[in-house]
N, C-alpha and C positions, 0 to 999 in steps of 0.2 A: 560873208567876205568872198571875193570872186578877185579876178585877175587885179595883181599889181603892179604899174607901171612902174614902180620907183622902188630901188634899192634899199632899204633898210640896213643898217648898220648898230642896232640894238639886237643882238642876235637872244632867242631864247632856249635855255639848255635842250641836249639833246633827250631829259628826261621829260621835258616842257611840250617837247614837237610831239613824242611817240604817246602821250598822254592826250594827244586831242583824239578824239572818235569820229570826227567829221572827215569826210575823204578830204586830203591832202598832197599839194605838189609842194613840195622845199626848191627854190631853183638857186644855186649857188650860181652868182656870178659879179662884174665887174662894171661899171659905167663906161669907160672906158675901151673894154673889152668887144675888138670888132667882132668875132665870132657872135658874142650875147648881142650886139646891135644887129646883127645879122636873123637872130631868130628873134628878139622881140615879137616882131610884126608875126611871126607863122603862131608864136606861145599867143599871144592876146586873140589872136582869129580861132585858135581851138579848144580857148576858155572860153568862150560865147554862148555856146550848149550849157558849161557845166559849171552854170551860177551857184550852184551847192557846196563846191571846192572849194578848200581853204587853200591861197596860193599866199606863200611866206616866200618873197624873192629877196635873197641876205645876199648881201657885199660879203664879199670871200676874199683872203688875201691870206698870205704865207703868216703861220700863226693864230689863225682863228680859231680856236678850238673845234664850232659845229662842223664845220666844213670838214675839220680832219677824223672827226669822230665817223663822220658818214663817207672818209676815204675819198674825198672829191679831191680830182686827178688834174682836169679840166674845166674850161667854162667853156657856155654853161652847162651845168647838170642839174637836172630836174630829176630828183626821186619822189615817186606817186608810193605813194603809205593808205592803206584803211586799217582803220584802228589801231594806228600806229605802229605798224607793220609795212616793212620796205613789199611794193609789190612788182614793181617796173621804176627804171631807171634809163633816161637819157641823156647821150652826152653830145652836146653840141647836132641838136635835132637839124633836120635839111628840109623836113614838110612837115606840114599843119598837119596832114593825115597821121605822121607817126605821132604826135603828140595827143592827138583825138584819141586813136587807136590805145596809147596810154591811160589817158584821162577816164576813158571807157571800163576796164580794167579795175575800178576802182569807184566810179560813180557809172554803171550801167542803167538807175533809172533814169539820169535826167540824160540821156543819148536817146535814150527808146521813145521819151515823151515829147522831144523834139523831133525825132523822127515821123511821129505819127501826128506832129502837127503842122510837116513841110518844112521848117525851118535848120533839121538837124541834116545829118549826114552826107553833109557838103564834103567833097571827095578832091585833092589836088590832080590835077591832069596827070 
């Protein structure tokens, strides 16, 4: 599983998420939501390296339980987990770099193996 265009609204407990072992971003956010419309495009361009990532992108709304378990304040927030362990947390990212820089953090083999095959380490101006 790699980047998710579309919101989900089957959300899966938060004993569900920290049980996966596959590096993971949780991105809480809103369809609606200009902020989330705003980074889409930067999230899907610094999931491109890190096809090994599990990205679970959940509709968040006042009363969802997952969201308020992981304290999501804002949209959107992407918390990057290995092994089901919060590692980095963004809140309403502004560049692909900081979400790479995340993503990296968490799955640094598939960064390095794009790196060394020309394709990784595209950098925002």
């Amino acid at each position: 599983m790699t980047y998710s265009a579309e919101y989900a609204t089957d959300h899966p407990t938060r004993d569900e998420v920290e049980a996966i072992r596959e590096p993971t971003v949780v991105e809480f956010g809103q369809p609606g939501c200009g902020h989330c419309q705003a980074a889409a495009p930067l999230i899907k361009a610094a999931f491109a390296d890190f096809t090994g990532v599990v990205h679970l992108k959940l509709e968040d709304a006042k009363g969802r339980l997952l969201g308020r378990a992981f304290k999501v304040k804002q949209w959107p927030t992407l918390i990057f987990l290995q092994e089901g362990e919060e590692v980095a947390r963004l809140v309403r990212p502004q560049s692909e770099q900081a979400v790479r820089e995340a993503l990296e953090k968490i799955d640094t083999k598939a960064y390095r193996d794009a790196d060394q095959a020309g394709t990784g380490g595209s950098k925002d101006p």
